[in-house]
N, CA, C and O atoms as a GROMACS GRO file, in nm:
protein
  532
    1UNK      N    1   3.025   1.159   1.232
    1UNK     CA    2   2.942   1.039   1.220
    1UNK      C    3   2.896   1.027   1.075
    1UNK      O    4   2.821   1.112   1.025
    2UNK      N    5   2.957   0.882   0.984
    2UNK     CA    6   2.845   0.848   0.887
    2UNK      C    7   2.737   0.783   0.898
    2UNK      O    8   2.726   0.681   0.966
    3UNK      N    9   2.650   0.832   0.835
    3UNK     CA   10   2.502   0.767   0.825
    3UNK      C   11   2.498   0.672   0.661
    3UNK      O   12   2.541   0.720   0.555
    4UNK      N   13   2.455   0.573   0.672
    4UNK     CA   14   2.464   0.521   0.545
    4UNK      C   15   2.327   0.400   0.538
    4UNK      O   16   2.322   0.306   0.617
    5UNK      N   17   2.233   0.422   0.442
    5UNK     CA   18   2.137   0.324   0.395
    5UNK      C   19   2.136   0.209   0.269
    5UNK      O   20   2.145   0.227   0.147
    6UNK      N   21   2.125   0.127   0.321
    6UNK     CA   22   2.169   0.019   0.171
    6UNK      C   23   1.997  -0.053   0.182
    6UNK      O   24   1.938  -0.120   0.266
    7UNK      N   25   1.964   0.003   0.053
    7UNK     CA   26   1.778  -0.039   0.031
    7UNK      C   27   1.809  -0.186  -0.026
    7UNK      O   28   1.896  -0.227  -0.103
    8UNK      N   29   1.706  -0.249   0.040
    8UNK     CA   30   1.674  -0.423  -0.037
    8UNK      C   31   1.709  -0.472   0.125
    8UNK      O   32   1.740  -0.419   0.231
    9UNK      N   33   1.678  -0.631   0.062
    9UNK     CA   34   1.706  -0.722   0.133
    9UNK      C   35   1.858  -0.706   0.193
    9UNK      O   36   1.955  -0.692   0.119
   10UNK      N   37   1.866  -0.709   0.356
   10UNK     CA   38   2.047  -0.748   0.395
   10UNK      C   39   2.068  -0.890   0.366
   10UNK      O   40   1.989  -0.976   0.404
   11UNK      N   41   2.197  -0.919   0.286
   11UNK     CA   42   2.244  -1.002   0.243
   11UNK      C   43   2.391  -1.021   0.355
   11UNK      O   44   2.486  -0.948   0.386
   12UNK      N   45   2.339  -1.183   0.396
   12UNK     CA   46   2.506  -1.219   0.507
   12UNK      C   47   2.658  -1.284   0.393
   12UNK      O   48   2.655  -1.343   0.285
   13UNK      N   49   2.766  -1.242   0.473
   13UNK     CA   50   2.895  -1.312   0.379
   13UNK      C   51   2.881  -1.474   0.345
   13UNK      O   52   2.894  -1.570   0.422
   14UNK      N   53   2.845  -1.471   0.176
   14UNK     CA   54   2.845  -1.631   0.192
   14UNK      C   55   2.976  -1.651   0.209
   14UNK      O   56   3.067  -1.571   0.186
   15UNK      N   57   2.988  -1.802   0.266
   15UNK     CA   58   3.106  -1.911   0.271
   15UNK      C   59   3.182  -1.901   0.162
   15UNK      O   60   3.132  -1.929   0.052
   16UNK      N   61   3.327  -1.857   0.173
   16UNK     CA   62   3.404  -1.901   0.026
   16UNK      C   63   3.397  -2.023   0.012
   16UNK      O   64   3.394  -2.113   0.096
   17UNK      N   65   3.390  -2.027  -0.223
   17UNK     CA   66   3.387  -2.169  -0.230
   17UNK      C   67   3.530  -2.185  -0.280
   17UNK      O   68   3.613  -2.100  -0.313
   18UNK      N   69   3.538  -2.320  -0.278
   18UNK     CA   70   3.644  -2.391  -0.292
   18UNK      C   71   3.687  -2.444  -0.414
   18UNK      O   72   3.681  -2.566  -0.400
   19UNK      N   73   3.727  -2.418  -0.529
   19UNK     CA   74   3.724  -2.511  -0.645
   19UNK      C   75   3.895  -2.534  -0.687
   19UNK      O   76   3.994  -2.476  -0.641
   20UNK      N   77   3.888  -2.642  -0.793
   20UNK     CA   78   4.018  -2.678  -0.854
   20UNK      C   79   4.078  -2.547  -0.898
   20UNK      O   80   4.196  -2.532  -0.930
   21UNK      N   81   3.965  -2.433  -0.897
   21UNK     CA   82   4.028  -2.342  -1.036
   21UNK      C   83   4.051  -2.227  -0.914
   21UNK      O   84   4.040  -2.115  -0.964
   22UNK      N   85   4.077  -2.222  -0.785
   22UNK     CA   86   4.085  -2.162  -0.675
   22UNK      C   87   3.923  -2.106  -0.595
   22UNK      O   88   3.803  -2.124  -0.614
   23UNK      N   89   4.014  -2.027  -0.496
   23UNK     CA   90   3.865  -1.977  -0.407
   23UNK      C   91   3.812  -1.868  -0.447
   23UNK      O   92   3.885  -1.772  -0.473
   24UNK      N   93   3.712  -1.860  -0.457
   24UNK     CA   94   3.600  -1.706  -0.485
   24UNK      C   95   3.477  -1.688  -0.402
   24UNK      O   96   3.435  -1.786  -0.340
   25UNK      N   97   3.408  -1.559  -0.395
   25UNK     CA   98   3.323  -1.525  -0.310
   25UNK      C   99   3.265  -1.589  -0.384
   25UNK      O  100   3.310  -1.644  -0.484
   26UNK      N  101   3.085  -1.594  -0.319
   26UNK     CA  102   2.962  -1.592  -0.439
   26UNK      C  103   2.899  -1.459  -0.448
   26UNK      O  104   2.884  -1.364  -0.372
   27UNK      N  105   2.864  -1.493  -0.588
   27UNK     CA  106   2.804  -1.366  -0.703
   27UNK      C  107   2.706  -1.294  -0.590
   27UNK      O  108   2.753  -1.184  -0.560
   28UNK      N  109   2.589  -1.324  -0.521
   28UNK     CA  110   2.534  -1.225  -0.433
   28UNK      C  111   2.609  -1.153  -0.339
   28UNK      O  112   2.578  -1.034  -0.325
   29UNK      N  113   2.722  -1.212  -0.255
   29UNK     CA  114   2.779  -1.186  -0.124
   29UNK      C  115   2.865  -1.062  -0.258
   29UNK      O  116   2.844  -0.950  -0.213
   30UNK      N  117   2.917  -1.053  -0.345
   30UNK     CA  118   2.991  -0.993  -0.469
   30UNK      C  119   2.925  -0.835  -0.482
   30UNK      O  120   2.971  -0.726  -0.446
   31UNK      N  121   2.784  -0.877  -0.554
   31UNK     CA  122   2.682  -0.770  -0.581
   31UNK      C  123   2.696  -0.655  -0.444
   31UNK      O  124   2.756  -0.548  -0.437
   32UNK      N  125   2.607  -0.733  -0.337
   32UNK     CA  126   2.565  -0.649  -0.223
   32UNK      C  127   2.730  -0.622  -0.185
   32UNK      O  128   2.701  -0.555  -0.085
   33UNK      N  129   2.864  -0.622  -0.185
   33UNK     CA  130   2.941  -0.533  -0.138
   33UNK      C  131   2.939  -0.447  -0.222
   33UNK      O  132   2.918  -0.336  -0.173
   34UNK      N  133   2.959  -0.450  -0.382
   34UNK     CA  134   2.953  -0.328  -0.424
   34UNK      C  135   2.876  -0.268  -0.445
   34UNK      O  136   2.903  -0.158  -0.494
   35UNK      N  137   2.758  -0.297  -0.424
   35UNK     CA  138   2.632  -0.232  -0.396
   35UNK      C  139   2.684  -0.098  -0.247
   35UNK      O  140   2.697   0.023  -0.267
   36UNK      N  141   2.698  -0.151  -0.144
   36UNK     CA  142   2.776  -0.101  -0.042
   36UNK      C  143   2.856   0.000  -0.088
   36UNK      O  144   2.833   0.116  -0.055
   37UNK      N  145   2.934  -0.026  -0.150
   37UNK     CA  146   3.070   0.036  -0.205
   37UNK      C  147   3.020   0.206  -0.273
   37UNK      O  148   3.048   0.324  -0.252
   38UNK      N  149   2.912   0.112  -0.381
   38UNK     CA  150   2.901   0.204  -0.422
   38UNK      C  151   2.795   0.346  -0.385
   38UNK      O  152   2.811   0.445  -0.458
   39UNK      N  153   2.708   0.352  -0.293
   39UNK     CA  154   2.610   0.379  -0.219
   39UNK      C  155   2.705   0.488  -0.116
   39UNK      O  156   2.658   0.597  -0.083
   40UNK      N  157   2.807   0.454  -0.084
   40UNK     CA  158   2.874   0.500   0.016
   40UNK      C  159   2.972   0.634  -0.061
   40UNK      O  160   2.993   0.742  -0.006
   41UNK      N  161   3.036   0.586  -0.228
   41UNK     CA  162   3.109   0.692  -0.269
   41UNK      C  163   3.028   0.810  -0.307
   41UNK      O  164   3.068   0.926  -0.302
   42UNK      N  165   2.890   0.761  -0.352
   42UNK     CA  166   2.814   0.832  -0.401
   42UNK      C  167   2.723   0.949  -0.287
   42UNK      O  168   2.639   1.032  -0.322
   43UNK      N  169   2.770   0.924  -0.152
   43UNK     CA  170   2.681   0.998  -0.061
   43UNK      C  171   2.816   1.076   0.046
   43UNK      O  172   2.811   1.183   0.107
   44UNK      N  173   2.936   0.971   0.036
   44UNK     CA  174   3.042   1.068   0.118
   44UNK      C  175   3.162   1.083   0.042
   44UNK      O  176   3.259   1.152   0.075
   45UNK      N  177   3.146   0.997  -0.086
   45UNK     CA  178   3.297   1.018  -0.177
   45UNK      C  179   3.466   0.929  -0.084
   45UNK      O  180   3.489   0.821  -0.029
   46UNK      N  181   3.518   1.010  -0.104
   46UNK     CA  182   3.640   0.974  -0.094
   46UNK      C  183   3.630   0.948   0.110
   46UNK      O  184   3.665   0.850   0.176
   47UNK      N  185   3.580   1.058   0.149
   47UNK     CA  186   3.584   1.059   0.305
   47UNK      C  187   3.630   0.878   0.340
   47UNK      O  188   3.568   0.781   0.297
   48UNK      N  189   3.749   0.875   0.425
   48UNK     CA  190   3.831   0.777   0.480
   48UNK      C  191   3.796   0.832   0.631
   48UNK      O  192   3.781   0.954   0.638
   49UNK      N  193   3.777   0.743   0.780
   49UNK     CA  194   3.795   0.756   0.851
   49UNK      C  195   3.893   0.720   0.936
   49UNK      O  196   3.870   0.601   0.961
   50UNK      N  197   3.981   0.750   0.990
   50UNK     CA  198   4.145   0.761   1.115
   50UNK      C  199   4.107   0.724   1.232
   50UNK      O  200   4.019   0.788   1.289
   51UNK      N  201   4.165   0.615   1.290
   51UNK     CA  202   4.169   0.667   1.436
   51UNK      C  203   4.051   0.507   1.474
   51UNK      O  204   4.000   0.433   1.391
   52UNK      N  205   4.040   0.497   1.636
   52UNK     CA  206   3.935   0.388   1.643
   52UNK      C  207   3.760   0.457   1.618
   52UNK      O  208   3.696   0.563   1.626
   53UNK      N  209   3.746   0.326   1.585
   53UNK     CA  210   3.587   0.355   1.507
   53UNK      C  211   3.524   0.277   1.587
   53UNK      O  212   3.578   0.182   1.643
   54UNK      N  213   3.382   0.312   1.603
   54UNK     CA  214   3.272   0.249   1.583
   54UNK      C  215   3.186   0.186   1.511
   54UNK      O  216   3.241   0.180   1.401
   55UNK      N  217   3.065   0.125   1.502
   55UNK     CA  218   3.009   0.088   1.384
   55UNK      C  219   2.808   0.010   1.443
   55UNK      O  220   2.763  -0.086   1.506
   56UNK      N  221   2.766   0.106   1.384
   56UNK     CA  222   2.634   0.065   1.447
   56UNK      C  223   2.539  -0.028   1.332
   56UNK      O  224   2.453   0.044   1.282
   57UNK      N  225   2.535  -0.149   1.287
   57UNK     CA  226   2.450  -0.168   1.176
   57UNK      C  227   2.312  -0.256   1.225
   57UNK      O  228   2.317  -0.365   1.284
   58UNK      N  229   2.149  -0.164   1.175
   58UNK     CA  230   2.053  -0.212   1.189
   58UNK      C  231   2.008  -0.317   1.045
   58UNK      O  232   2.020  -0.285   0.927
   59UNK      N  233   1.969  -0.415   1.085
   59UNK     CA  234   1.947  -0.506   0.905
   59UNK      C  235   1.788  -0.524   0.965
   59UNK      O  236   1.747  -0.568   1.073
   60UNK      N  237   1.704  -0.460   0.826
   60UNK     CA  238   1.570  -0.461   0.847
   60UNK      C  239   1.542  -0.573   0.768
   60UNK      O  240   1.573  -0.559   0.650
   61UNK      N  241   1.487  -0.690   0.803
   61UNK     CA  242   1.391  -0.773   0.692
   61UNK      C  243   1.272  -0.768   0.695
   61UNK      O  244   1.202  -0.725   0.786
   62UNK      N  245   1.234  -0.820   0.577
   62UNK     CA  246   1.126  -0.821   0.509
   62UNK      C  247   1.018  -0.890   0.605
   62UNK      O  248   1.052  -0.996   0.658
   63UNK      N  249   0.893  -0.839   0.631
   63UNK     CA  250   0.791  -0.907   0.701
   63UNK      C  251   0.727  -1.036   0.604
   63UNK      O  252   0.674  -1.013   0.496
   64UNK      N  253   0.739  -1.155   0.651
   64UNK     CA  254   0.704  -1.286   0.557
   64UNK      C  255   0.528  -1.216   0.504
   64UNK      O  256   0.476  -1.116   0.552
   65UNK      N  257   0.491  -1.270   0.439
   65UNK     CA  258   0.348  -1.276   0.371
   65UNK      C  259   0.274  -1.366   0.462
   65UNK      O  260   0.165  -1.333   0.507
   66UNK      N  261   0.328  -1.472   0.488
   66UNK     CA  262   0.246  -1.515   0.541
   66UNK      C  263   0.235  -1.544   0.699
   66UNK      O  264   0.188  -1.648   0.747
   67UNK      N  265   0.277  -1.454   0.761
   67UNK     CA  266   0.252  -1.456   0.851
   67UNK      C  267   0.101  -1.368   0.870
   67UNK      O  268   0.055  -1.280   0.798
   68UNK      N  269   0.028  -1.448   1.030
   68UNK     CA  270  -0.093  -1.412   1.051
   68UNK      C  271  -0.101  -1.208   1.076
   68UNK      O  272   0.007  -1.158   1.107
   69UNK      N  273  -0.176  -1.149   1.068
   69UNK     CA  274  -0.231  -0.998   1.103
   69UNK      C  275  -0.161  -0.911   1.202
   69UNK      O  276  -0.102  -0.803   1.194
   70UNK      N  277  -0.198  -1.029   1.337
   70UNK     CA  278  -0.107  -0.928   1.451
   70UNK      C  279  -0.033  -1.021   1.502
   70UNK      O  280  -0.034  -1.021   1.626
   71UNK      N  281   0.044  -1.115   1.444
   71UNK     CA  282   0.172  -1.096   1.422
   71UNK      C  283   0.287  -1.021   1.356
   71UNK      O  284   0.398  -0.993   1.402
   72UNK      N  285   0.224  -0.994   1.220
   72UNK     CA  286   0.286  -0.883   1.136
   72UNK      C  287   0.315  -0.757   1.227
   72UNK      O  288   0.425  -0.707   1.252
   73UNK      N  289   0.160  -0.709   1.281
   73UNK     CA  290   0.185  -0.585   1.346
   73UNK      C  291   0.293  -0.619   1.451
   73UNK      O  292   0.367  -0.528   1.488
   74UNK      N  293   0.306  -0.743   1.501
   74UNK     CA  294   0.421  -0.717   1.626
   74UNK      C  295   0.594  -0.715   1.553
   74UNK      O  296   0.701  -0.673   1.596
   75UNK      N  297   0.558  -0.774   1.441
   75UNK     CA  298   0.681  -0.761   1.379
   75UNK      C  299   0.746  -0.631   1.364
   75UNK      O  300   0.862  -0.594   1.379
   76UNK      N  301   0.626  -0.566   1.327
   76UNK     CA  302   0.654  -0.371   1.200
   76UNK      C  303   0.721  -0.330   1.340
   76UNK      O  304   0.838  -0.292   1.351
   77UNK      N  305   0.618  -0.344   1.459
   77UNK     CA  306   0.642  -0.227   1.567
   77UNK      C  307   0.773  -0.321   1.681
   77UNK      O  308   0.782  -0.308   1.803
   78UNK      N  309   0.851  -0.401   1.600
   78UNK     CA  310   0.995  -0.442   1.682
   78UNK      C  311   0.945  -0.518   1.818
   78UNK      O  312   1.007  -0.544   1.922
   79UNK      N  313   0.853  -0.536   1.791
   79UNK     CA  314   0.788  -0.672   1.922
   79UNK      C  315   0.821  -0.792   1.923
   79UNK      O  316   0.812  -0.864   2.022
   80UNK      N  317   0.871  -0.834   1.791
   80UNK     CA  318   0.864  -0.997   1.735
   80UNK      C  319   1.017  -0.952   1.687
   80UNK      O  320   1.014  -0.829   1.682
   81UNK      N  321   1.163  -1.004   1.644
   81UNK     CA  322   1.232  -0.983   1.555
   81UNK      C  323   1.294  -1.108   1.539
   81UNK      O  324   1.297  -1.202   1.619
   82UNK      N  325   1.350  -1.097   1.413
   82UNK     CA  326   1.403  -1.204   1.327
   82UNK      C  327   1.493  -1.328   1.423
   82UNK      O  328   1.595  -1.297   1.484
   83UNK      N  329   1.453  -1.426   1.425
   83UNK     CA  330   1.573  -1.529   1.466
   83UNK      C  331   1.577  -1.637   1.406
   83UNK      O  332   1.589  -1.749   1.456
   84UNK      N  333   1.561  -1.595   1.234
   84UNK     CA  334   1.614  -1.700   1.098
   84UNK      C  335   1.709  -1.657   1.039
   84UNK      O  336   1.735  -1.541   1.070
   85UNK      N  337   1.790  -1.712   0.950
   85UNK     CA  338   1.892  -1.625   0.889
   85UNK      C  339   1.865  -1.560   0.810
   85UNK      O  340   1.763  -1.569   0.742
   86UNK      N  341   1.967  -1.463   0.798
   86UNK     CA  342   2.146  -1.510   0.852
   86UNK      C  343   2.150  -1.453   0.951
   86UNK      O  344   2.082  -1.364   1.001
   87UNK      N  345   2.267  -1.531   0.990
   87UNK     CA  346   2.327  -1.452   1.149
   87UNK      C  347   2.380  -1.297   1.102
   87UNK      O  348   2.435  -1.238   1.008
   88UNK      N  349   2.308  -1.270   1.273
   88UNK     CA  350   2.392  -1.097   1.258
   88UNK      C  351   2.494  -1.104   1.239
   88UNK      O  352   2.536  -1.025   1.154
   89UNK      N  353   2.586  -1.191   1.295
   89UNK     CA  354   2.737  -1.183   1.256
   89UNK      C  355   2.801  -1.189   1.110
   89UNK      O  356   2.910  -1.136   1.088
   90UNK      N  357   2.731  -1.252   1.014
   90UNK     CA  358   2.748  -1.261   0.899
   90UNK      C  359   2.719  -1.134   0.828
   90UNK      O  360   2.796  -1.077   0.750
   91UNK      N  361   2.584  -1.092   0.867
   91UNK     CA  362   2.526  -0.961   0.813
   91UNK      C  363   2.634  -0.853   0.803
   91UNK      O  364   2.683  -0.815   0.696
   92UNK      N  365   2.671  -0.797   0.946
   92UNK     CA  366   2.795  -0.768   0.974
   92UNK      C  367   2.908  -0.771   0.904
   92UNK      O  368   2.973  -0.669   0.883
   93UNK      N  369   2.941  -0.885   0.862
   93UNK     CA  370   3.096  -0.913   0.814
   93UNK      C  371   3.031  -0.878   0.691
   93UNK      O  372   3.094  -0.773   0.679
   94UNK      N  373   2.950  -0.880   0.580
   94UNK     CA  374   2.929  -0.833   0.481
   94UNK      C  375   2.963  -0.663   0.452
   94UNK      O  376   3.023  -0.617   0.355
   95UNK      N  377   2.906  -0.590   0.567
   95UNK     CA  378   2.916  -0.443   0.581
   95UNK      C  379   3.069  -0.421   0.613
   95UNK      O  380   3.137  -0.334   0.559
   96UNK      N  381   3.100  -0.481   0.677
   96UNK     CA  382   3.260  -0.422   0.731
   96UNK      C  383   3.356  -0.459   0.638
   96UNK      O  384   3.470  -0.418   0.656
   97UNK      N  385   3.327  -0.541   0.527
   97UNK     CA  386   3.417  -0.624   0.451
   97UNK      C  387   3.427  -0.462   0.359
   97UNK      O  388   3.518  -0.381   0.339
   98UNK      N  389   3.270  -0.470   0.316
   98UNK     CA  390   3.256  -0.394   0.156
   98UNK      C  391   3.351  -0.238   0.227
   98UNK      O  392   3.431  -0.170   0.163
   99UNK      N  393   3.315  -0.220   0.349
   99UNK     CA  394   3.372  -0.074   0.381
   99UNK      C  395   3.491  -0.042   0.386
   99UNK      O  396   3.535   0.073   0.392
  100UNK      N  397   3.572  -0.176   0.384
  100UNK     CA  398   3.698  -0.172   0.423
  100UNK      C  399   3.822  -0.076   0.297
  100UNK      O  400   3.832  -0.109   0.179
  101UNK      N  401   3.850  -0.035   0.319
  101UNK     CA  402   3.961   0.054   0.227
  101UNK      C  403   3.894   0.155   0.144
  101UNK      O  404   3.947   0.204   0.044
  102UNK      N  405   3.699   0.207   0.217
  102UNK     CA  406   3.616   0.296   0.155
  102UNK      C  407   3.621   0.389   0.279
  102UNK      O  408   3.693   0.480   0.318
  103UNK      N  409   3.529   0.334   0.316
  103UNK     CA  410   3.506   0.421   0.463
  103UNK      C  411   3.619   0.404   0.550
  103UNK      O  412   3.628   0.509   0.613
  104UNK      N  413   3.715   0.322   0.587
  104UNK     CA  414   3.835   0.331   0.662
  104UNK      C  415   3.918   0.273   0.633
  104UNK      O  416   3.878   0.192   0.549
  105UNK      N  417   4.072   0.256   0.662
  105UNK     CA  418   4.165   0.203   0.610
  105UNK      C  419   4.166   0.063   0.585
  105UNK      O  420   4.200   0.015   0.477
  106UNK      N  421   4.111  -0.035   0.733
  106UNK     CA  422   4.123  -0.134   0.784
  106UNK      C  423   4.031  -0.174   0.878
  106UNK      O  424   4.038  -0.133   0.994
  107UNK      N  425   3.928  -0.266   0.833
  107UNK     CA  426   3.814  -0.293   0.944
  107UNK      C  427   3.886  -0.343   1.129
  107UNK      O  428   3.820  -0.360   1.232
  108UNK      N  429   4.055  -0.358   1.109
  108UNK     CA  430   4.078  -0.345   1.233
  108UNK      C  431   4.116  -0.204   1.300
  108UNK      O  432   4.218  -0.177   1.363
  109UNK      N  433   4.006  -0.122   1.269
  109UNK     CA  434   4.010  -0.004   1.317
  109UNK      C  435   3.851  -0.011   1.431
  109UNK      O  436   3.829   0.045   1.538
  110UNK      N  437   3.785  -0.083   1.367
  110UNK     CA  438   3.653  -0.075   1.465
  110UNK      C  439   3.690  -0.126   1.580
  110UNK      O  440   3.743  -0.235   1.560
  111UNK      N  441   3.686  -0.097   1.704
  111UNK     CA  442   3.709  -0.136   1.851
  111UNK      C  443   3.504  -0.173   1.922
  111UNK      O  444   3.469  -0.211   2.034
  112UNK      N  445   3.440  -0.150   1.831
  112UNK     CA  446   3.283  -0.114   1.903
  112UNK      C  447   3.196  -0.138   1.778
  112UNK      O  448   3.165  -0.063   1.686
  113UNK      N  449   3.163  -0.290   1.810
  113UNK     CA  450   2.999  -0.276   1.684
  113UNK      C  451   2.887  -0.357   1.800
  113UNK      O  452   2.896  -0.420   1.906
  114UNK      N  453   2.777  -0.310   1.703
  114UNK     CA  454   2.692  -0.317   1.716
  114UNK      C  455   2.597  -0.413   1.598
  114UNK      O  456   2.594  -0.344   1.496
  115UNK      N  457   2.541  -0.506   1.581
  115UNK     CA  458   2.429  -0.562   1.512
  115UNK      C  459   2.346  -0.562   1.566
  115UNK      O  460   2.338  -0.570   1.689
  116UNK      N  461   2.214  -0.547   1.444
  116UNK     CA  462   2.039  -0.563   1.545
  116UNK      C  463   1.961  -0.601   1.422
  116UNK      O  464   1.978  -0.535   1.319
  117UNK      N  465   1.879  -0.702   1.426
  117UNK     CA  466   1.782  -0.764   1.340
  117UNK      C  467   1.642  -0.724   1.328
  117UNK      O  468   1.564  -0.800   1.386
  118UNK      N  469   1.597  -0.635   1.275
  118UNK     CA  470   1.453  -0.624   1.283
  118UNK      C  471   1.395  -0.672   1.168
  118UNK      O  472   1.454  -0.718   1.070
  119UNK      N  473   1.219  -0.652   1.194
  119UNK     CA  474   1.132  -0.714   1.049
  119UNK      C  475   1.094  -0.525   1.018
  119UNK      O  476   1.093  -0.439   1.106
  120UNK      N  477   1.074  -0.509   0.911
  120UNK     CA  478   1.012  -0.420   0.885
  120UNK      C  479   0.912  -0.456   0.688
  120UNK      O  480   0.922  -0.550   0.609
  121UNK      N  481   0.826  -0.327   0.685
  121UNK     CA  482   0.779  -0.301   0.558
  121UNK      C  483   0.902  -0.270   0.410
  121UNK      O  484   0.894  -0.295   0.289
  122UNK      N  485   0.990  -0.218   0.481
  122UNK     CA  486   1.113  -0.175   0.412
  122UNK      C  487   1.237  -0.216   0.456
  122UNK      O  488   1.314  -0.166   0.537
  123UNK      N  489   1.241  -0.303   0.397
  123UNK     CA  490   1.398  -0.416   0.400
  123UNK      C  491   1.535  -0.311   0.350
  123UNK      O  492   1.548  -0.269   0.235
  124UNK      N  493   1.608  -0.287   0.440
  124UNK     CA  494   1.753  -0.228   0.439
  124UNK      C  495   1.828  -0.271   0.529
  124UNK      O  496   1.793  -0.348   0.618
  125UNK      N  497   2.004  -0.198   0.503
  125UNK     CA  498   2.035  -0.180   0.594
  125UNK      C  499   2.064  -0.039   0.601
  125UNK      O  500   2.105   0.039   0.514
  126UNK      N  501   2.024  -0.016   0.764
  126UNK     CA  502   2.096   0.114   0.818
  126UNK      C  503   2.315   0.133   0.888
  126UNK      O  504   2.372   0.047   0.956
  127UNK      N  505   2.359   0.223   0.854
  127UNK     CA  506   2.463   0.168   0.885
  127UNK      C  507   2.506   0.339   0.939
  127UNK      O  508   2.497   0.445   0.876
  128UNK      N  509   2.555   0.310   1.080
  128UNK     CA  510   2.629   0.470   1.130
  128UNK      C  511   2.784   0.369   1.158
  128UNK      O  512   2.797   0.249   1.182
  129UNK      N  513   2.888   0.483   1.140
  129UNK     CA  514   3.015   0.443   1.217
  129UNK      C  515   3.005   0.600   1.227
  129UNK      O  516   2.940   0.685   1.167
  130UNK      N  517   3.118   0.600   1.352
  130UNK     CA  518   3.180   0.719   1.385
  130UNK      C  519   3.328   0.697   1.487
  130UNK      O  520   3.334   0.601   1.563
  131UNK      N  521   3.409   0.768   1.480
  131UNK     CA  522   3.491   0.794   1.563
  131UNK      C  523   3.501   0.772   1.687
  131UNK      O  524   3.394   0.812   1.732
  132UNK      N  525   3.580   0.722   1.796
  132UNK     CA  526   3.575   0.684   1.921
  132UNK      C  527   3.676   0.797   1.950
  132UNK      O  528   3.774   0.821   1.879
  133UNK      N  529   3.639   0.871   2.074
  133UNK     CA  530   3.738   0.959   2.079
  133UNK      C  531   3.762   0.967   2.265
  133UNK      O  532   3.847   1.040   2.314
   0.00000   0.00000   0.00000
């Protein structure tokens, strides 16, 4: 099993744009994969995973400011959770994109994910895959 933390805000896959001069990601959706990328060589290196995978990713956001007292508190303690964007699914495709040809050959190796949206004090993402065996 990898365990993997990406600190900050989770950032979802923007929309490719479209121009005369061809298609490209945008510069954030850019950053936060190799942000990913790089977070991941630096804690497991080269390690490639074989075989069907799993993939568990928690995306913590940021508790707004202005929300009222004990609402906040229902936020911290997973009572209240996020249903603004981005979609988990996007969140997602951000993580599986950047991992792809790091952590495993081919994101069509995952057979089993998981997304979950919480608010927290400390905005990350948490990210486990492991092996299906």
């Amino acid at each position: 099993m990898i365990k993997l933390t990406i600190p900050g805000e989770p950032v979802a896959k923007g929309r490719p744009r479209v121009t005369r001069y061809g298609t490209y990601t945008p510069e954030k959706t850019k950053n936060y994969e190799t942000l990913v990328k790089e977070l991941y060589f630096m804690e497991h290196g080269q390690t490639l995973l074989e075989g069907e995978l799993s993939i568990d990713i928690k995306a913590y956001f940021r508790i707004p400011k202005s929300a009222a007292k004990t609402k906040k508190l229902h936020m911290a303690s997973g009572k209240i959770r996020p249903t603004k964007r981005p979609d988990w699914d996007n969140v997602g495709k951000t993580v599986t994109d950047a991992l792809n040809g790091v952590a495993y050959e081919d994101d069509s190796q995952i057979v089993s994910a998981t997304v979950e949206k919480y608010y927290s004090n400390e905005p990350r993402t948490e990210i486990k895959i492991g092996r299906i065996d």
